[in-house]
N, C-alpha and C positions, 0 to 999 in steps of 0.2 A: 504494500500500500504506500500511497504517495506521503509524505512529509505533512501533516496537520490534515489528512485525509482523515476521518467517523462518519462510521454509518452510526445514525440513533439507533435505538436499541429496540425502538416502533418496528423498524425498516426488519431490522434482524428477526423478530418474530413473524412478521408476516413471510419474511421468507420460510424458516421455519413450518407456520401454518398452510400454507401452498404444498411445501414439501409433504406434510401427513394426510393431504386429500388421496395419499396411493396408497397410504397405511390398509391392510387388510386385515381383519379381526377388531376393529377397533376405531375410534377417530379421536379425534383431540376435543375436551371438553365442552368448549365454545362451539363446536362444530355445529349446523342444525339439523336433527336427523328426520326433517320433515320433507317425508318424499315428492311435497307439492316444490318445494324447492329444488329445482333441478341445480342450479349455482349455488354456492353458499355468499352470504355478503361479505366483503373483504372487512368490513370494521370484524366480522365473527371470527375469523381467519383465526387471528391474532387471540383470542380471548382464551385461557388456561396457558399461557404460554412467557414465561419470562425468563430475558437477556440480560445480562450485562457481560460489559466489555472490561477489557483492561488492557491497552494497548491492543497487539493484534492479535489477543485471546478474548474467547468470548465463551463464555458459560449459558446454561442453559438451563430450566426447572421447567416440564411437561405436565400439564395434567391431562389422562387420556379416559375415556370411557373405552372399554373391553367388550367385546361382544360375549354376549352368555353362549358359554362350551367352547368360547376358545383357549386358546394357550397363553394367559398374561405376559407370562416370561418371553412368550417368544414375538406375543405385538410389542411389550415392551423396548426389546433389543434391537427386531426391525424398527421402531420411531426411531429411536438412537440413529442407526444408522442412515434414515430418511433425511434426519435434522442434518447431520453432521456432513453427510456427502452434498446436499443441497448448498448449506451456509459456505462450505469451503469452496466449492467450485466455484457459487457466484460473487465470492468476497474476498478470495484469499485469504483471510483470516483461517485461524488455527481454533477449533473445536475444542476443547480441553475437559469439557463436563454434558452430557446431556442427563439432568435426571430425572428420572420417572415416576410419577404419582397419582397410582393408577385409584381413580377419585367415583368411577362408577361403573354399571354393568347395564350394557342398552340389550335387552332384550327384546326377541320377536314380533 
């Protein structure tokens, strides 16, 4: 990143939030699972989802709803890795934490 280059930490989760719309077993908290809504709104994106930065590390804290019968651990792991391959590719920044706090169970 360029010299006095920040992305706010809004920008960071929305990317984030973008990234767990592929999430399978689960979505991120804020998500809305109301099937009249074929898009979700981007202010929702962002909602269970907090960044901070420090320099050009950026931490993460998810909250995700798990679908009932699936494998928490492993939508868990896959968000992780959604957050972290998304935020690096489009920011260069360095991932250092995504952590998971699985807050509900949307069932059928």
């Amino acid at each position: 990143m360029g010299e006095g280059f920040r992305l706010h930490s809004g920008v960071l989760e929305l990317i984030a939030g973008m990234a767990l719309l592929e999430l399978k077993g689960g979505s991120c908290a804020g998500a809305s699972t109301d099937a009249a809504e074929a898009r979700p709104k981007k202010k929702n994106l962002a909602r269970g989802i907090k960044a901070s930065q420090d320099g050009g590390e950026v931490r993460f804290s998810l909250d995700l709803n798990v679908d009932y019968g699936a494998d928490a651990l492993a939508v868990g792991e896959a968000a992780q890795e959604l957050v972290r391959g998304a935020v690096e590719a489009m920011t260069g920044y360095r991932v250092v934490e995504v952590g998971v706090n699985v807050v509900g169970l949307r069932t059928p």
